[in-house]
C-alpha positions, -999 to 999 in steps of 0.1 A, spaced: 51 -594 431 84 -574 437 89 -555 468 109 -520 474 141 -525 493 119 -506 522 85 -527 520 116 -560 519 127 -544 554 91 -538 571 81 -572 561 111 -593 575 107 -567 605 69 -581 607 86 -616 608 113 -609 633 83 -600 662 67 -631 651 96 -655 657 104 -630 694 70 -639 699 76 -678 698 109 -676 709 90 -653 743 67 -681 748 91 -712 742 122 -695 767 104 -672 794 96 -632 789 119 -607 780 121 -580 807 124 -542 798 154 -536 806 167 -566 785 145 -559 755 158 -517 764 196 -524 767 194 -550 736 176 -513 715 209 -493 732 233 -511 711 221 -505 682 209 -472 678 224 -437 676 224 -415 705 221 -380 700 225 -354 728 215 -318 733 244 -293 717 242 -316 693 202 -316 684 205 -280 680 232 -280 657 212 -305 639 182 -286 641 202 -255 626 220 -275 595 190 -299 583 155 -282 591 139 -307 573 145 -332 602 113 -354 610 118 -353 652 87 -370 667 75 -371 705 64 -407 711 44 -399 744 10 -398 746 -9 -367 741 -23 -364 778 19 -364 786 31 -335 763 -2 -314 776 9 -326 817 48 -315 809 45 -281 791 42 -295 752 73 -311 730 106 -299 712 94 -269 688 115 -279 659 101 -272 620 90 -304 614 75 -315 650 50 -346 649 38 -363 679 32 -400 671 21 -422 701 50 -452 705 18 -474 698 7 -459 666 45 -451 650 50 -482 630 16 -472 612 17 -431 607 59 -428 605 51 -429 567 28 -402 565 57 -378 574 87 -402 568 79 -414 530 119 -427 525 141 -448 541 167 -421 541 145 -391 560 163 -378 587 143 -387 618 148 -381 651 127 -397 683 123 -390 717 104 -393 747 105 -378 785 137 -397 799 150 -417 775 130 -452 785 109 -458 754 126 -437 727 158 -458 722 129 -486 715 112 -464 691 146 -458 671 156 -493 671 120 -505 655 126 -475 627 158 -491 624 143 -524 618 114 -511 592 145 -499 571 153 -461 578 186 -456 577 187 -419 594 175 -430 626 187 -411 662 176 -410 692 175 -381 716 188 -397 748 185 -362 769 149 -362 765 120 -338 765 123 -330 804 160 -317 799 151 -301 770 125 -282 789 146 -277 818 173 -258 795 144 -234 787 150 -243 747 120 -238 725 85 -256 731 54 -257 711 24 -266 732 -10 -286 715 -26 -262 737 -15 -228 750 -49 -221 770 -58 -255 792 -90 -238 804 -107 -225 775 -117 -243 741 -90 -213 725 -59 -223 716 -47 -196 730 -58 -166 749 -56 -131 730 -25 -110 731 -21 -71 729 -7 -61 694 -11 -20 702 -33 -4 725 -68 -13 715 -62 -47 690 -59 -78 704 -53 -113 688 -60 -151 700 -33 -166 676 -43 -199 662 -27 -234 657 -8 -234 627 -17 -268 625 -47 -276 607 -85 -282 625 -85 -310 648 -104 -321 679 -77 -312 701 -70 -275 690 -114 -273 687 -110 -258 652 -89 -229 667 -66 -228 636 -65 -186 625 -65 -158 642 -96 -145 660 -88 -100 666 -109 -75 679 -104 -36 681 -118 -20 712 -132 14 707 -153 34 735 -188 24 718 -180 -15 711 -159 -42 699 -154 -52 665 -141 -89 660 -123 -100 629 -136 -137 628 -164 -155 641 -147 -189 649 -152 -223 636 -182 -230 658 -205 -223 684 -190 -230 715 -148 -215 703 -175 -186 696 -183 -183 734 -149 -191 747 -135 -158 726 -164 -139 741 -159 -149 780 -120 -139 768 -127 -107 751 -146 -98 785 -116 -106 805 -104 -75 785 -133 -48 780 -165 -50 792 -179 -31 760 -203 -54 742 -191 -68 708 -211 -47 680 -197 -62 651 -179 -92 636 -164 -92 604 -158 -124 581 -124 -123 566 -134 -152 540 -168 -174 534 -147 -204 552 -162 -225 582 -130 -211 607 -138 -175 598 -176 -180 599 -196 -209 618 -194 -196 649 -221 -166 641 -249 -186 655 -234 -171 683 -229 -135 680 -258 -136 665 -278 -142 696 -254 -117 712 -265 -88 687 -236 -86 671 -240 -68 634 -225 -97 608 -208 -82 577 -186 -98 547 -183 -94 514 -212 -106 487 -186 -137 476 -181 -147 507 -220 -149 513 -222 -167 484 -199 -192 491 -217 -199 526 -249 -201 508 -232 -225 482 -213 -249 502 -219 -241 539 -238 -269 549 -208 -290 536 -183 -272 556 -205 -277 589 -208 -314 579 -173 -317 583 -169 -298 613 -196 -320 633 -171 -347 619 -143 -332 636 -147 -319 668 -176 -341 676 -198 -327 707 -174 -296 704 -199 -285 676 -227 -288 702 -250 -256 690 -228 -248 656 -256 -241 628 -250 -219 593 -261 -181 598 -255 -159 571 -242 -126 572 -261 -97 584 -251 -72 561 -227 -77 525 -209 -56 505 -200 -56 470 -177 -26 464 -137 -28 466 -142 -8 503 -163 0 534 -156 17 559 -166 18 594 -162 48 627 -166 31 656 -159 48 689 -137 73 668 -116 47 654 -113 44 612 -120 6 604 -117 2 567 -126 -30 550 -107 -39 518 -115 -64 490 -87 -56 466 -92 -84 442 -86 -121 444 -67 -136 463 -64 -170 486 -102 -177 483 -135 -160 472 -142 -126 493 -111 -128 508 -111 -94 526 -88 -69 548 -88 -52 579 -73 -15 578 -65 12 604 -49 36 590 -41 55 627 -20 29 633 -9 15 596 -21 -18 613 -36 -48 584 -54 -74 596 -51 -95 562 -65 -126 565 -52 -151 542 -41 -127 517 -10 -129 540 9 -162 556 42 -167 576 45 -194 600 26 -219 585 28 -228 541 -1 -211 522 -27 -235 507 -39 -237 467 -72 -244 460 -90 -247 430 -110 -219 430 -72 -199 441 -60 -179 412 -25 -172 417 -17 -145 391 -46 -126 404 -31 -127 442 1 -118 430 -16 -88 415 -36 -80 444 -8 -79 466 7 -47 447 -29 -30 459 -20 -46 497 17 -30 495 10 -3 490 -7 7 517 24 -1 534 14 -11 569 36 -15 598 18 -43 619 3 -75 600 -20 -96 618 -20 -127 590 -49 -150 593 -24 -176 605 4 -173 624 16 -143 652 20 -104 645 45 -97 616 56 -72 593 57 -67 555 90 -81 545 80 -115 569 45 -122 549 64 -109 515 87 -137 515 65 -165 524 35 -153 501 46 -133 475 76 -147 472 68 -184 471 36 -176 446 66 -161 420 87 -194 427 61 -220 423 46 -204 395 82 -196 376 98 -230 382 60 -245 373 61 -220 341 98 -238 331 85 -276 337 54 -268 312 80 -254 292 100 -282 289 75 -306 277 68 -318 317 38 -333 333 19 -337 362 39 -364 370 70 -342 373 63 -323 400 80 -340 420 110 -318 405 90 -285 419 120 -276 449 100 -260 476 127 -269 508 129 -230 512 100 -239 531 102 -272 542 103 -258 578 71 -240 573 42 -255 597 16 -277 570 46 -282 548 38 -317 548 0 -315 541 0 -290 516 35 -292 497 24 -319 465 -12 -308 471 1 -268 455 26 -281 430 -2 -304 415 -28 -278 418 -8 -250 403 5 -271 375 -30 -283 363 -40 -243 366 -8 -233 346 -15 -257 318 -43 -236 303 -37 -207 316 
C-alpha cells in the first residue's frame, strides 16, 4: 500500500515516540524543560505585531488554543481570529485534520504563557505541516493588550450564551453562538428577541429546549416584568421551537406558519432525538409541542400594546416556513435565516436557492434599517446582502459554469468560496453547499 507524503510523515512521527519511549526507559526521563527547550529549536516563534499582521493578510489561518476548555472559560475566552478552534494539547494529534486537511495549512498554536504551545508546534512539525508557528506571547498578553476575544460562553451564570442586548427601545436580543449546537453553548446557537409592549412580550424563538426556555424567561424578567404573551417560531427547526414545552405552561400563545407545523409534525421527534443526544441532562423536561395557532397566508399581523408586529412569509427561502419579523415604526426585520452575516449560511436539501434569491427582492424592499439575522449580532442590509444574497449568486454562477463545462460532483473542489473562508461554520458547511447545490443544479 502507498502512503501520501503526509500519512509517510505521521507514521515515522508514530515511530519516533516509540523509540523516545525506549530510549526514556533505557537512559533516565526527560525533564520538561529538556523535552521544552529541545521543541524551541525547532519551531517558529511568532510574536504579537506580527500575529495581527498575519491575521490581516491570510484570514484563512487555522490558530488553535491548546488549553483545556475549563482554562479559556477561567481567563476570559481565546484569540477571536476567523478561523479560531480550541483543540486540547491531548486531543490535537487526532482532530488537527478535521480543520487542518493539508500539510501546507497555515496553522498557528498557542497556549496561556508559552509552556506547552512550542510542544504543540513541534509535534505538528513532526506529523508533516509545513506552516507551523507558534505564538510565544501567548493568550494572557494577548488579553492583556485588550485585542479581540471570543468567549465559549459570554453568560457563566445562565444556560444562555449570552444575556439579551438592547437593539432600540423596546427589542432586545440574546445573540447566539455562531458555532453550531453543542453541550457547552446548551443549543444556544440563534438569536432569541422579544419586543416589549405595555400589554406583554412577544419572543421571536422558543429555544432549543426546555431548560434554555427558562433561562431566557428569568432574563427577559431581568428586563420587564410584563408576562410573555406570545412566541413566534421563525422556522419548524428544534433551535427555534423545542423549547415550547415551556412557554407553554407559561400561557404563552404559540404561532408559526402551517409549514413549519408541518415539519415539526413530520420530523420533530427526530430533531428532539438528537438534542437529548447533545446536551444530555440539559434536555431535562424538552418534549415536542406544536404550535398554538398557524398561518397559511403570505402575512399576519399582530397590535400588541400599540405596537404593529407583522409576520411575513414571502416565499421560500433557507428552510420550510421560514418566516419574518416586521415593525414597520421602526423599519426593524427580525429575519431569521432568510438573513446571515457572521457565520456561512447552510444548504439543505429541501433549500431551494433560486427561490431565496427571489424572495429576497420581496425582503428588500421593505428596506429596513436594523436586521436582527437569526445568527449573528444586529446588522444592516448591505451586511446580510453580501453574505446571503451575494454568495447564493456566486455559488450558484460559478456552479452554473462547472455544469456547463462538462464538470461533476467531483469538481467541486474547484467551487472558490475564500470570500468567506473567515466566516464562522466555514469549515462545517463549505463542501457540504457546493455538493448540495451542484446535485440541485443538475436538474434544475
Amino acid at each position: 500500500m502507498m502512503l501520501s507524503g503526509l500519512m509517510l510523515k505521521r507514521f515515522l512521527y508514530f515511530l519516533g515516540i516509540i523509540a523516545l519511549s525506549v530510549n526514556g526507559y533505557a537512559g533516565g526521563l526527560l525533564t520538561s524543560q529538556a523535552l521544552l527547550q529541545e521543541a524551541n529549536q525547532q519551531i517558529t516563534d511568532i510574536h504579537t505585531e506580527a500575529l495581527l499582521e498575519q491575521l490581516q493578510k491570510t484570514p484563512n489561518t487555522v490558530v488553535v488554543d491548546i488549553r483545556t476548555p475549563n482554562e479559556i472559560l477561567l481567563t476570559g475566552g481565546m484569540i477571536d481570529a476567523p478561523r479560531s478552534y480550541n483543540i486540547p494539547q491531548g486531543w490535537l494529534t487526532f482532530r488537527i485534520a478535521d480543520h487542518a486537511p493539508e500539510p501546507d495549512m497555515p496553522i498557528l498554536v498557542y497556549c496561556g504563557t508559552n509552556q506547552r504551545s512550542p510542544l504543540a508546534a513541534q509535534r505538528l512539525m513532526q506529523m508533516g505541516y509545513t506552516n507551523v508557528k507558534n505564538y510565544a506571547d501567548g493568550f494572557l498578553m494577548w488579553r492583556e493588550r485588550g485585542l479581540p476575544v471570543e468567549s465559549m460562553d459570554k453568560a457563566l451564570d445562565s444556560l444562555l450564551y449570552s444575556k439579551p442586548q438592547p437593539v432600540t427601545d423596546n427589542v432586545w436580543s440574546a445573540i447566539g453562538a455562531t458555532a453550531p449546537p453543542t453541550y457547552a453553548n446548551s443549543g444556544h446557537n440563534n438569536n432569541l428577541t422579544f419586543i416589549v409592549t405595555d400589554d406583554g412580550v412577544v419572543l421571536v424563538n422558543a429555544g432549543e429546549n426546555y431548560l434554555l426556555a427558562k433561562a431566557m424567561h428569568a432574563a427577559i424578567q431581568q428586563v420587564t416584568d410584563q408576562p410573555v404573551k406570545y412566541v413566534i417560531l421563525e422556522n419548524g427547526q428544534g433551535h427555534a421551537a423545542l423549547g415550547s414545552a415551556y412557554w407553554k405552561e407559561q400561557g404563552a400563545h404559540i404561532i408559526a406558519h402551517a409549514d413549519a407545523a408541518h415539519e415539526l409534525a413530520s420530523r420533530g421527534e427526530n430533531i428532539l432525538q438528537r438534542i437529548r443526544r447533545n446536551i444530555r441532562e440539559k434536555a431535562l423536561g424538552t418534549r415536542l409541542v406544536m404550535p398554538d395557532e398557524t398561518f397559511q397566508t403570505n402575512r399576519k399581523k399582530l397590535i400588541v400594546g400599540g405596537v404593529h408586529i407583522e409576520l411575513l412569509h414571502l416565499g421560500p427561502a433557507h428552510s420550510p416556513g421560514d418566516i419574518m419579523v416586521w415593525l414597520p415604526q421602526q423599519k426593524l426585520m427580525i429575519t431569521g435565516d432568510m438573513a446571515f452575516h457572521e457565520r456561512l449560511l447552510p444548504i439543505f436539501e429541501h433549500t431551494d436557492t433560486a427561490a431565496w434569491l427571489e424572495t429576497w427582492k420581496a425582503f428588500a424592499a421593505f428596506d429596513a434599517e436594523i436586521i436582527i439575522p437569526g445568527h449573528g449580532g444586529p446588522t444592516d442590509m448591505a451586511t446580510v446582502t453580501q453574505y446571503t444574497r451575494d454568495y447564493l449568486m456566486d455559488m450558484r454562477a460559478q456552479i452554473a459554469e462547472l455544469i456547463e463545462d462538462g464538470g461533476a460532483l467531483t469538481d467541486i473542489h474547484e467551487i472558490d468560496q475564500s470570500a468567506y473562508a473567515h466566516l464562522d461554520t466555514y469549515d462545517e458547511l463549505a463542501a457540504l453547499n457546493a455538493s448540495v447545490l451542484f446535485r440541485q443544479m443538475e436538474f434544475e
